[in-house]
Structures are given as C-alpha cells and as structure tokens.
LUMDORO-928239 format. One record per residue (C-alpha): residue number from 0; residue in one letter; x, y, z. Coordinates in steps of 0.001 Angstrom, whole numbers, plus 500000, padded with zeros to 6 digits. Example, Ala and Ser with C-alpha at 12.3 -4.5 7.8 and 13.67 -1.06 7.14 Angstrom:
BEGIN
{0 A {512300 495500 507800}}
{1 S {513670 498940 507140}}
This chain:
BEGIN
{0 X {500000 500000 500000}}
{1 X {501098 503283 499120}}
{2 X {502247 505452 501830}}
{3 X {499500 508138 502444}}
{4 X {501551 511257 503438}}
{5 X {503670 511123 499756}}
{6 X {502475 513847 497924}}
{7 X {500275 512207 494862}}
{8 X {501591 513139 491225}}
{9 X {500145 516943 489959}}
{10 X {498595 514614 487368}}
{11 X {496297 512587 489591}}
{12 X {496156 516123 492158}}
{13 X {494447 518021 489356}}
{14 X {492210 515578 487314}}
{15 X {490546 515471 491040}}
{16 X {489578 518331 490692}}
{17 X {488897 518260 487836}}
{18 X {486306 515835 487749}}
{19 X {484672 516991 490875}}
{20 X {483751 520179 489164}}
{21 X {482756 518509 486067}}
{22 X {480732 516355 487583}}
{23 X {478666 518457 489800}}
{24 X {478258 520673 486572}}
{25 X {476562 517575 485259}}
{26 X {474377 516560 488137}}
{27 X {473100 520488 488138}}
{28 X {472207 520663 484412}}
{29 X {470779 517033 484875}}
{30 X {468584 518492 487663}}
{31 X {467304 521574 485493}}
{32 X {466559 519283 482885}}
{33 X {464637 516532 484534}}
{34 X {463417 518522 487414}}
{35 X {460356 519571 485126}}
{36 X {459184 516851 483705}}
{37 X {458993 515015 487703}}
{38 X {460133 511626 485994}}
{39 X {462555 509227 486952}}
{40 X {463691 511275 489876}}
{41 X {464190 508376 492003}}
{42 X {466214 507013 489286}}
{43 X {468076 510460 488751}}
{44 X {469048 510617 492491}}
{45 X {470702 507259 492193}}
{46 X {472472 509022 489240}}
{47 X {473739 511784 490832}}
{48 X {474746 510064 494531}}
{49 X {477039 508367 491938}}
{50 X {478348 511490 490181}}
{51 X {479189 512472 493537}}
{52 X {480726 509446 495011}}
{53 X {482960 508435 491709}}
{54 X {485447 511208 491821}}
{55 X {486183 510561 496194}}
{56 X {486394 506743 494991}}
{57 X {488768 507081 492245}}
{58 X {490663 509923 494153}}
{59 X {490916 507302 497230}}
{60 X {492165 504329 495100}}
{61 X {494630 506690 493791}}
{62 X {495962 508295 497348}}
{63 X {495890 504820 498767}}
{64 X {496934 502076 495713}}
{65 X {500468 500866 495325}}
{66 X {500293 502492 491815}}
{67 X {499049 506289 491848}}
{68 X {499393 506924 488148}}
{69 X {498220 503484 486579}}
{70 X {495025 503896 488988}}
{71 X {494523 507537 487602}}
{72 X {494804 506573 483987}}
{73 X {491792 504117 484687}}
{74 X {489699 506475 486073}}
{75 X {489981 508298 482851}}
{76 X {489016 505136 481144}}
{77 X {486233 504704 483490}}
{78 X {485008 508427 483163}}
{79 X {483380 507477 479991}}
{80 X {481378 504751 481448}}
{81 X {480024 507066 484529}}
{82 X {479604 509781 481570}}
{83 X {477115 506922 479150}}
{84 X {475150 506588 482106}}
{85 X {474903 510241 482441}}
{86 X {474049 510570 479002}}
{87 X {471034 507437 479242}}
{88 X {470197 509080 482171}}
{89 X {469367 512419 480841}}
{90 X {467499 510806 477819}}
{91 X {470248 511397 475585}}
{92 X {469309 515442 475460}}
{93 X {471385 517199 473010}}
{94 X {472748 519807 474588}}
{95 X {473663 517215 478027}}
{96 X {475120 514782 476033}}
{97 X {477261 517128 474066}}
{98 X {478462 518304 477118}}
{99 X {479110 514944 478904}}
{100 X {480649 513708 475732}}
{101 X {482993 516566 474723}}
{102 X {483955 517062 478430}}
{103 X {485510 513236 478780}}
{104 X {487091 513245 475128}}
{105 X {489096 515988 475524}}
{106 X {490231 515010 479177}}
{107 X {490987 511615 478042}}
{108 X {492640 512848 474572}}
{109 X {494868 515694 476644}}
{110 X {495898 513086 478847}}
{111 X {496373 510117 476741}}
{112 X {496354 510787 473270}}
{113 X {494256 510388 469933}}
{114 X {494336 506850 470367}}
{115 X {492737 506372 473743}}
{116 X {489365 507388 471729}}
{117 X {489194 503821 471085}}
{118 X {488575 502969 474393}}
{119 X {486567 505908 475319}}
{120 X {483459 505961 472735}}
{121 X {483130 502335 473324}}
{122 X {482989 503112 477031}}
{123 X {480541 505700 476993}}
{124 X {478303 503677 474498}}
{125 X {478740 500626 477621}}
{126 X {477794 502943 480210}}
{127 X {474729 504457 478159}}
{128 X {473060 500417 477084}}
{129 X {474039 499869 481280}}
{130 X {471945 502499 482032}}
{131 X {469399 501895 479655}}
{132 X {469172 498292 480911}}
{133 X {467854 499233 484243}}
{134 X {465741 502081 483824}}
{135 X {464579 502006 480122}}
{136 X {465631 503192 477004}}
{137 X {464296 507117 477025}}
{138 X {465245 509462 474217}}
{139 X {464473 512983 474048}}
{140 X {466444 515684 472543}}
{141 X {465327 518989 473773}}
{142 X {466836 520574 476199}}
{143 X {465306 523278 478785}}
{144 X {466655 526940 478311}}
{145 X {467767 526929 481841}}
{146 X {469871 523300 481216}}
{147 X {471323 524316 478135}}
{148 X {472406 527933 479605}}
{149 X {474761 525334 482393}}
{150 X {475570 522939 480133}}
{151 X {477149 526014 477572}}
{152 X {478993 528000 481034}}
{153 X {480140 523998 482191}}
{154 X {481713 523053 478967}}
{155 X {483076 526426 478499}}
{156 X {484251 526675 482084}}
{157 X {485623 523196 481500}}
{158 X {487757 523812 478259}}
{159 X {488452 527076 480073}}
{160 X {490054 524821 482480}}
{161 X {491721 522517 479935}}
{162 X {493362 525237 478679}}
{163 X {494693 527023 482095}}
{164 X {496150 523504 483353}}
{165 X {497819 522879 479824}}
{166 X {498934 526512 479696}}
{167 X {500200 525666 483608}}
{168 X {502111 522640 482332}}
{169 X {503585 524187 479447}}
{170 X {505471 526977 481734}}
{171 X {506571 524230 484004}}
{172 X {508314 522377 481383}}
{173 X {509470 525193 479980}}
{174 X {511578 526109 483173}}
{175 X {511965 522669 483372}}
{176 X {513795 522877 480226}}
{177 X {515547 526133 481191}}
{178 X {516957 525067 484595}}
{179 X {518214 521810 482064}}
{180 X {520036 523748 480098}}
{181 X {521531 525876 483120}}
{182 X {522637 523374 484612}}
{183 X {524199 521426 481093}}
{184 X {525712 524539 481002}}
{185 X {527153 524071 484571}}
{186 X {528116 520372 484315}}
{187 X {530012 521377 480977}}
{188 X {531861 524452 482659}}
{189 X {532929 522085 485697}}
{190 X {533626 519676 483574}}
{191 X {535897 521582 481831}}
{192 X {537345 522802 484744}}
{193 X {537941 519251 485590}}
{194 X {539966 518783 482783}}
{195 X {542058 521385 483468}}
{196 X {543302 520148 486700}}
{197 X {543305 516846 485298}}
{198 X {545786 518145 482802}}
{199 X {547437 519773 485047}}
{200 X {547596 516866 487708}}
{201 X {548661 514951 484485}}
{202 X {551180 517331 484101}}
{203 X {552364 517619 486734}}
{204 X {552539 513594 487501}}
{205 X {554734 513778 484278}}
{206 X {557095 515664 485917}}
{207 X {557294 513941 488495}}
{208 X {557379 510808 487152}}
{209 X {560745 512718 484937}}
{210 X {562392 513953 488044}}
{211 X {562353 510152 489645}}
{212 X {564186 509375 486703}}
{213 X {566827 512081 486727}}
{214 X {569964 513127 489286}}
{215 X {568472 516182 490965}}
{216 X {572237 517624 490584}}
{217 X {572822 516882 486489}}
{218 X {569742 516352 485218}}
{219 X {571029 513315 483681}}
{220 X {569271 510172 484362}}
{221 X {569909 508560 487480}}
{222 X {571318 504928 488361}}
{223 X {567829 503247 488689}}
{224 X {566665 504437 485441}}
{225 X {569676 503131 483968}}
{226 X {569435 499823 485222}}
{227 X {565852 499458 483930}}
{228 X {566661 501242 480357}}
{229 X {570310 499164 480429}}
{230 X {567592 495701 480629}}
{231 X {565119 496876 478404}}
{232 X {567893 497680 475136}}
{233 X {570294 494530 476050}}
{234 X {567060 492675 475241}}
{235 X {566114 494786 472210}}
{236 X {569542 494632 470692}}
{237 X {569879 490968 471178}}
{238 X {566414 489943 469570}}
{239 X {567284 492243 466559}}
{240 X {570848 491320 466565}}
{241 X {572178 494718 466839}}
{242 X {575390 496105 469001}}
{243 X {575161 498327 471759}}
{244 X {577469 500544 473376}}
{245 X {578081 501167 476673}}
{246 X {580635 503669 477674}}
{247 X {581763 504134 481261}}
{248 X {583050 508026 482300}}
{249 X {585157 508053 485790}}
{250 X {586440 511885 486896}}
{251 X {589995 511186 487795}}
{252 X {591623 512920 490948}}
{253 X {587943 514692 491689}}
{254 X {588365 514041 495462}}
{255 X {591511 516229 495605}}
{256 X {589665 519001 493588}}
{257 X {586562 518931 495936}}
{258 X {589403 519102 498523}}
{259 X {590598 521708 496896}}
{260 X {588224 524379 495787}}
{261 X {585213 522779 497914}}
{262 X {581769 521209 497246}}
{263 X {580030 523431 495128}}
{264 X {583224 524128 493056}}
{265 X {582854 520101 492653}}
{266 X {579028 520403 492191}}
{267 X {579496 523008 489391}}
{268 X {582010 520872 487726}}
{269 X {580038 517936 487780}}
{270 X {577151 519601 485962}}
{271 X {579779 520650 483261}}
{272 X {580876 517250 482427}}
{273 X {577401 516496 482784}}
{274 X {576590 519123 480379}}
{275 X {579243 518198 477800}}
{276 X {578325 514030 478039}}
{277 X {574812 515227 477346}}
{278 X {576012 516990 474087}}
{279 X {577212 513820 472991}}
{280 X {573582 512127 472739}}
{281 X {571983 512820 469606}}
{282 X {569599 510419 468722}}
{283 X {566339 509209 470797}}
{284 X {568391 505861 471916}}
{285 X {570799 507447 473066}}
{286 X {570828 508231 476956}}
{287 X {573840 509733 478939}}
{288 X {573119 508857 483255}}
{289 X {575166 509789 485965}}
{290 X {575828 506241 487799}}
{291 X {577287 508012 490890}}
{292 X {578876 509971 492465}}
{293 X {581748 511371 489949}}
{294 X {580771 508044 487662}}
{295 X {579070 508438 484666}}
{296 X {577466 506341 481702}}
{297 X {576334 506453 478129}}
{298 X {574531 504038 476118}}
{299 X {574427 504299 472210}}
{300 X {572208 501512 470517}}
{301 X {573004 500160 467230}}
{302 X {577041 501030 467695}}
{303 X {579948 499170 467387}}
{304 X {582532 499178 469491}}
{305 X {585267 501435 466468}}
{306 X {582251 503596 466978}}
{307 X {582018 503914 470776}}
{308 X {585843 504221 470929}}
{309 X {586007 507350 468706}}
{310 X {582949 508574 470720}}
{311 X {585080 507947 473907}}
{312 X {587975 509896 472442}}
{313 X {586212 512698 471409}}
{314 X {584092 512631 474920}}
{315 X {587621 512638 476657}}
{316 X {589121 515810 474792}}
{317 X {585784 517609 474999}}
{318 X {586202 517151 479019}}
{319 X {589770 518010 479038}}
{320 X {589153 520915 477404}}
C-alpha cells in the first residue's frame, strides 16, 4: 500500500479536481433538465449520489493504491462509462450529452492521446446500454433553456480549464527545460574545469614521474633508470641482433679538487661534464646517466665498438678541454 503522506503526482492532484467540478456541473444541468418533467427522479438521484461518490472513489484508490498513476489513467478510462450513464440518464438530450461527451474526450485525449478514443466511445456507448438496461431506454432531445444555459457555462468553464492547466504545464516544462540547460551549462563548465586540473595533475605527475628518473644535481638520468633502460635495450639489441654501446666516464683525481676548491666548486664541475656528456647524445636511443657519484654512463644503441671508441675519444678531449 502506498504510503499516504507522499504527495500524489500533479497529474492525479488536478484531474481530482477536475472531475469533481465537472461532475457536479453535470448533476446540476441534469437536475434543470429533469426537474420539470417530475420523471425518473428516484432514478436520477441514484444518478447523481454516483456522480458524487465516483470522483472521492477514484481519488481514494489513487491516494491509497500501490500504483498512483496506473490507477489515475483508469479512472479516465472509466470516466466514459460514469459519463454513458449520464448521458442514458438524461434521455440522451442534446445539449447534456454534448456536454458529457465533449467534456471526457478531451480530458481523456489531453491526457492520453488520439488513440485512447478507442477505448473511450466504446465506454461511453457501455455505460449508456448499462443504464438503459435498468431504467429504460428514454430518448428525448430537447433541452430546457435553463439546462442548456449550464451545460454552455460547464463546457466552456471546463475547456476554460483545459486550457489554464495545459497553459500551467507548458510553463513548468518550459523552466523545466531552462533550469536543464543551466545546469548542462554548469556540468560542461565544471567539467571543463575538471579537465584542466586533470591536465594539470597529468602534468604535473609527468614531471614527476621525469624527476624520479633524473639526478636532481645533472639532470642526467639517474642509476635506477639506467638499470631498467640498460635491461630493456640489452634485450632489444639481442632479439634484433644489433650492438650496443656502453661507455663508462670516471672523473679522475675529483676528490683532491673537491678538497681543493670545495663542494660546490665540485658540484658546478660535475654539471659541466654532465653538460658536455649530454652533448654527445643525439639520437632518441641514446641516453647519457650519471651512475654516481663522479661516475658516469652512456649508452648508444646500434654502435659498434670502432664507433664507441672514437665517441670515447672525442668525449675525453671535449672534458679536458
């Protein structure tokens, strides 16, 4: 069972309403109309106790069913049944009927469509042969002045209606549609901004993924990263059967000259010799590292060893120099 206090859809909240005032509209103009002729008004009072009572029962079964909506939609189904007996009721007077009829089509057409016409004439034609069943089949068209004057201020007070609730709905989707697009327009902007700091984190995770690999004093690569890269090419080179060079770089005497002129004297010279082994890597496989301390590496893929020996003798002038 539904939980009473939940507030029921606007849907179900205005048809209510709705109907109620339809209704009553109905069992007025029925009054004027029969009222005169002093016929069938014990049969007319059973009529309008039910024109009364529907709308509370459907609205109850609504409020209180596991399934506010589907309940609502068959009260607009059933609408056309209470409406044929309505219609047999009033002996099928033109103005009434017109009324009755128009009134249910275009609530059940604005709430369900063109095609729910195929359920609704049928159901109005079920409720009018019900009706006709028990108390006789009575047809008479005229309508009194008085009856007709309702039934004209009901259905126009009706479509009226209609046309306030759709007009009602209409804005509400509207700003529906508005707050939508403010807040696309939100999502997209922090979304955006998102990817900034992602890029930025990105970025920024680069770099520090770059300075893990380097010697914070050279900016060469550092012992670990030459391990791993030293693996990963003796592997290449020996599945593709190329040579690889590997040239070691030792600073002779730099303990005396640290001695000497003092640590960052020996920093600065180590970032020149770092500077000048670095000029000596050209190509994307090659990678000069500083192994440590006043130790240093380079590793040239695809070259022979002639080839690494005239790169060490160059290398060796350059740092003499």
């Amino acid at each position: 069972m539904a939980n009473p206090s939940v507030r029921l859809p606007w849907l179900v909240r205005t048809n209510y309403r709705m109907r109620v005032a339809a209704f009553l509209s109905l069992f007025l103009a029925g009054t004027l109309h029969m009222a005169p002729s002093g016929q069938d008004l014990t049969q007319w009072a059973v009529v309008g106790t039910l024109l009364f009572a529907y709308p509370q029962v459907r609205y109850l079964r609504a409020r209180y069913g596991a399934d506010a909506m589907k309940s609502e939609y068959l009260s607009i189904q059933m609408d056309s049944v209470v409406v044929g007996v309505f219609v047999a009721a009033v002996h099928f007077s033109l103005w009434l009927a017109f009324s009755a009829v128009l009134g249910v089509v275009i609530s059940s057409v604005s709430n369900r469509g063109w095609r729910c016409l195929l359920t609704t004439l049928p159901g109005i034609v079920v409720g009018a042969i019900a009706m006709a069943g028990v108390g006789g089949l009575h047809v008479s068209l005229p309508t009194s002045g008085a009856a007709t004057v309702l039934s004209m201020v009901g259905i126009g007070g009706y479509l009226l209606s209609v046309s306030q609730f759709s007009f009602r709905r209409n804005l509400a989707l509207r700003k529906a549609r508005e707050d939508i697009q403010l807040r696309e327009v939100e999502v997209l902007a922090t979304n955006q901004a998102l990817q900034d700091k992602l890029g930025e984190i990105r970025a920024l995770q680069q770099k520090l993924e770059e300075q893990a690999h380097l010697d914070g004093l050279t900016g060469l690569y550092n012992r670990r990263y030459l391990d791993q890269a030293l693996k990963r090419e003796v592997a290449r080179c020996t599945r593709d059967g190329q040579p690889l060079a590997f040239i070691m770089v030792d600073v002779d005497d730099f303990k005396k000259y640290n001695d000497s002129f003092g640590h960052p004297a020996g920093d600065v010279c180590l970032k020149q010799i770092a500077a000048c082994l670095q000029s000596f890597t050209n190509r994307a496989t090659d990678m000069a590292a500083r192994y440590g301390g006043e130790e240093f590496s380079l590793m040239f893929a695809n070259t022979d060893a002639a080839s690494a020996l005239r790169i060490a003798q160059q290398l060796r002038l350059s740092i003499e120099s």
